[in-house]
C-alpha positions in Angstrom: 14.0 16.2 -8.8 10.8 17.6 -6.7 11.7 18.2 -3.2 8.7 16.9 -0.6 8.1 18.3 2.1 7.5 16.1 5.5 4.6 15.7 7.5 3.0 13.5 9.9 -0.2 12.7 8.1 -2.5 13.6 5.4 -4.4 16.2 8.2 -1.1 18.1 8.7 -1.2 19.6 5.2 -3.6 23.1 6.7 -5.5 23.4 3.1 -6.2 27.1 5.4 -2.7 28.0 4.2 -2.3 27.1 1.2 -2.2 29.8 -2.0 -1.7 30.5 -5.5 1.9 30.5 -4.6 2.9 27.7 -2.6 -0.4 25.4 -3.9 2.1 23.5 -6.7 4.2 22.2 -3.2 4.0 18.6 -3.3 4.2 16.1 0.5 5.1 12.9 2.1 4.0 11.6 5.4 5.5 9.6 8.0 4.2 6.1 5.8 6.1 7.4 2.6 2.7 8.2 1.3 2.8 11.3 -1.2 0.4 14.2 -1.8 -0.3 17.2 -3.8 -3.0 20.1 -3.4 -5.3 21.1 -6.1 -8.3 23.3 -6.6 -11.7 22.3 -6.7 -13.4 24.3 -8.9 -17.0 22.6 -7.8 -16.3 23.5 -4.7 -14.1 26.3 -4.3 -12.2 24.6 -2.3 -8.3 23.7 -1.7 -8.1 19.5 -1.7 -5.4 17.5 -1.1 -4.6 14.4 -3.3 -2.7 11.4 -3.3 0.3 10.8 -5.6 1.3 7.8 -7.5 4.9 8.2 -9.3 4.6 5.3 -11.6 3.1 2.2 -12.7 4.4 -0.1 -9.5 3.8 2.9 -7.0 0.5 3.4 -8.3 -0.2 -0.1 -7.5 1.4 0.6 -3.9 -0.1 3.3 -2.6 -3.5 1.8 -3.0 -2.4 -0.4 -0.3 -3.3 2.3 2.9 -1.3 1.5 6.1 -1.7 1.9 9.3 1.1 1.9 12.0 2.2 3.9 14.8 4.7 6.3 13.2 8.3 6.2 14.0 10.5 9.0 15.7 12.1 11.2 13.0 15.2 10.6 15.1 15.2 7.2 16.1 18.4 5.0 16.1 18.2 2.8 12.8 19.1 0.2 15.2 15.7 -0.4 16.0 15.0 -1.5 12.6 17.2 -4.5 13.8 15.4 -5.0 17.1 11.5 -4.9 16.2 9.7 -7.4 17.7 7.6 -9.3 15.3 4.4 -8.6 17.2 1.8 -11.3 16.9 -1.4 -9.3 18.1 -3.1 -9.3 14.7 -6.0 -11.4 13.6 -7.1 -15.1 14.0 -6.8 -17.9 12.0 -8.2 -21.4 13.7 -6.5 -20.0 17.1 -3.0 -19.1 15.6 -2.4 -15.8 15.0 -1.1 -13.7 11.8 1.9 -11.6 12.6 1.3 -7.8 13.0 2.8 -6.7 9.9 0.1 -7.9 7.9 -2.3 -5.8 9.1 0.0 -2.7 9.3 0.2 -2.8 5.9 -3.3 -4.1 5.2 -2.3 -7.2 2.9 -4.9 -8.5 0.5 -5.4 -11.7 -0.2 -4.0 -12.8 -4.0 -7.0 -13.5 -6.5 -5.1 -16.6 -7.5 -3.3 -19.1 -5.5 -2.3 -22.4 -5.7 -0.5 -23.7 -2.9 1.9 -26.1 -4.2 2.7 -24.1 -7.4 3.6 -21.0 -4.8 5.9 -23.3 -2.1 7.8 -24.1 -5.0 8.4 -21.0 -6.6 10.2 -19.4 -3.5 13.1 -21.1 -4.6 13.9 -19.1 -7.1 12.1 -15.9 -6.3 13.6 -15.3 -3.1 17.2 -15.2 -4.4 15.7 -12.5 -6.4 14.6 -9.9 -4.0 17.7 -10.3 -2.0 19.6 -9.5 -4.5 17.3 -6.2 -5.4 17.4 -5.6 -1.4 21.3 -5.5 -1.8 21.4 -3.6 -5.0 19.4 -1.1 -3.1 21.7 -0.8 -0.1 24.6 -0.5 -2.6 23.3 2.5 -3.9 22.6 4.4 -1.0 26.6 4.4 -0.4 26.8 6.2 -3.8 24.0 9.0 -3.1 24.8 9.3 1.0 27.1 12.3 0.6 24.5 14.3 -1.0 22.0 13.8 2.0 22.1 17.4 4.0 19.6 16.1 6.4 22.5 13.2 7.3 19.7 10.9 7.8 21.3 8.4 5.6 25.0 8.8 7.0 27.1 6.7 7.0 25.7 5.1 10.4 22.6 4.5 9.2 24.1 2.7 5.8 26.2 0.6 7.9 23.3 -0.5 9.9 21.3 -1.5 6.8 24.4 -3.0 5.4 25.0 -5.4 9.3 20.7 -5.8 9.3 20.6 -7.0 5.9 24.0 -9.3 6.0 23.2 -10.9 9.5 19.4 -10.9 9.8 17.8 -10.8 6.6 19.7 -12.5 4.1 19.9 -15.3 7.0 16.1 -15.8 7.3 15.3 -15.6 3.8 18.5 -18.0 2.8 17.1 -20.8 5.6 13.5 -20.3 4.0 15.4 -20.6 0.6 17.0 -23.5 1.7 13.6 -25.1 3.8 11.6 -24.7 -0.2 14.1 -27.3 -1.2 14.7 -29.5 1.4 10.9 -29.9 2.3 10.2 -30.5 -1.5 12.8 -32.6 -2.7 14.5 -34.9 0.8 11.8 -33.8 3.7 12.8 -34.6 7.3 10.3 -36.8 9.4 7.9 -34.3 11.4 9.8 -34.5 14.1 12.8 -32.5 13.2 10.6 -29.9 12.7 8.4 -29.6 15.2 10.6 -29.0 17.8 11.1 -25.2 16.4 7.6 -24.6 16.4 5.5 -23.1 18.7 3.7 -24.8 21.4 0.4 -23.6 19.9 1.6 -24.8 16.5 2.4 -28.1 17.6 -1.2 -28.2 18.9 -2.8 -27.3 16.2 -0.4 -29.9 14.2 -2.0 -32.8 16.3 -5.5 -31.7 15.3 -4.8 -32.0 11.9 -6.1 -35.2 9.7 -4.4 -37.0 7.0 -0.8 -36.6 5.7 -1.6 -33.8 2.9 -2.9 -32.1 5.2 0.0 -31.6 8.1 2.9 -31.4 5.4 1.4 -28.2 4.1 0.7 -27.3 7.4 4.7 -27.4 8.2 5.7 -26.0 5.2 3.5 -23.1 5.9 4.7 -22.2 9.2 8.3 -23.1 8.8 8.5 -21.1 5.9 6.4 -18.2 7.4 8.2 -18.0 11.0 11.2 -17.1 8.7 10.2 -15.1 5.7 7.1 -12.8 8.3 10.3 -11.7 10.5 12.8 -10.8 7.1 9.9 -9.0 5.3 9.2 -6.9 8.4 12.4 -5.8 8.7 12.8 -5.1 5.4 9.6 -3.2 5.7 11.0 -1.0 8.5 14.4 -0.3 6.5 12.8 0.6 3.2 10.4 2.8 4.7 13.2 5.2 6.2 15.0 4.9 2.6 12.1 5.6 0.7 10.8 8.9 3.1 14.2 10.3 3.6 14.3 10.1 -0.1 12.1 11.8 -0.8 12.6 14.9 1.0 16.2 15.4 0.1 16.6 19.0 -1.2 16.7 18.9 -5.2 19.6 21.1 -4.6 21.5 18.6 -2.7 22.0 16.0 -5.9 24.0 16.8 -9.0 22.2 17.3 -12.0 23.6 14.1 -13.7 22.9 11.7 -10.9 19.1 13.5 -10.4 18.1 10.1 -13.0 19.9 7.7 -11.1 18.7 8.9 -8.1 14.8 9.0 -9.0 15.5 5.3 -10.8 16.6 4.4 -7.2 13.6 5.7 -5.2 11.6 4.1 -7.8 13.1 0.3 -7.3 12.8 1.0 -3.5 9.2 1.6 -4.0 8.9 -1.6 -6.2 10.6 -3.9 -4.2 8.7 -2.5 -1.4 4.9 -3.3 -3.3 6.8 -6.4 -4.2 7.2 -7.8 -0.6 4.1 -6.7 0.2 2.8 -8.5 -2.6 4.4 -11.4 -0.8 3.1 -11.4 2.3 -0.2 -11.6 1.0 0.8 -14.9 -0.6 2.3 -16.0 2.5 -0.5 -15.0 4.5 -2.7 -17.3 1.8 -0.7 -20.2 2.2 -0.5 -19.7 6.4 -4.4 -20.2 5.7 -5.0 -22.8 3.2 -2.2 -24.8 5.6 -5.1 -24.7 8.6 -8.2 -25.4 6.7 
């Protein structure tokens, strides 16, 4: 396994210092975003690229983000208490969470919203159980971590965050996708745990179509916009600590394991964010 080494951001790596014999060193930034150097034989010059590590990661690190970074030394407990900050764009007055923009979501190319509310039923069971197979294996790999980044504290937090936050907002989104489908409430029982702006904006709305895809939408996206940020958060630290672990530090018949494990945490990680792009879709097709 290639050990990374850590940086801030791309402008960090000093191309100034970089020679014939440290020019094969490979990095990774505060986003999880990897790079290598290379030389430009048009130019003459040293450049710095950015790595893809397979098919699903290639896909991923297309996707550019921008966020404040987080302290190399912060508690992991502050994965748990993130705000979801809703200071992001616009849409008819009601605003898209934060995340989506920190992560610059595209929009899907195709999107039906019926066809989509429905399949969350069976998908979400599916990426918690790939967030739990994830946080499973980080117990088997933690006593090879040097930098003790993922201890045991920091397991245990994912373990409680996962358990008592996540798993809980994606299970009552799992279990809205059925009840809203099959035996929906009257508007009512829902509108009390929307927002006062929500509400509003329900009242404007014409026709019956129209405000029952408007409550699906936000019911279904106050829950899963809060998981998938957290979620976010956690894999991020996973995925960077990762990869800077000291080749060294792992034994040589765990080395696959371990790089099939930072490669599912970078799938499920382009998965989610695949996600919110569908949810961010359907939070917009539910205001038109």
């Amino acid at each position: 396994m290639r050990r990374y080494i850590r940086v801030d951001k791309k402008s960090d790596i000093d191309t100034s210092k970089i020679h014939i014999n440290n020019i094969n060193e490979r990095y990774i930034d505060a986003l999880g975003n990897r790079y290598a150097t290379r030389f430009n034989l048009r130019t003459r010059k040293i450049d710095v690229v950015l790595l893809a590590l397979g098919k699903d990661e290639a896909t991923e690190t297309k996707i550019r983000i921008r966020r404040e970074r987080r302290s190399r030394h912060s508690s992991p407990t502050e994965v748990e208490e993130t705000p979801l900050s809703l200071d992001a764009e616009e849409v008819k007055g009601l605003e898209i969470p934060n995340v989506i923009t920190k992560y610059q979501v595209k929009d899907p190319e195709d999107f039906n919203f019926d066809s989509y509310f429905l399949s969350l039923e069976v998908e979400l069971p599916k990426y918690l159980g790939r967030m739990r197979g994830l946080i499973r294996s980080l117990q088997k790999f933690e006593k090879y971590d040097s930098t003790e980044e993922l201890g045991e504290e920091f397991i245990i937090t994912c373990e409680n965050t996962f358990e008592r936050i996540i798993t809980e907002l994606i299970s009552d989104a799992q279990n809205l996708t059925v009840e809203m489908s099959k035996y929906p409430k009257p508007a009512s029982a829902y509108l009390v745990h929307l927002s006062k702006e929500q509400r509003k904006l329900f009242d404007d709305l014409e026709g019956e179509v129209a405000k029952d895809h408007f409550l699906r939408a936000t019911m279904i996206c106050n829950e899963l916009f809060k998981a998938f940020e957290i979620s976010l958060e956690m894999l991020d630290k996973i995925i960077i600590t990762g990869y800077t672990f000291d080749e060294k530090d792992i034994p040589k018949e765990l080395e696959s394991q371990f790089n099939d494990f930072l490669m599912t945490a970078g799938f499920v990680k382009g998965n989610i964010i695949q996600e919110l792009g569908n949810l961010k879709m359907m939070y917009q097709q539910a205001m038109i």
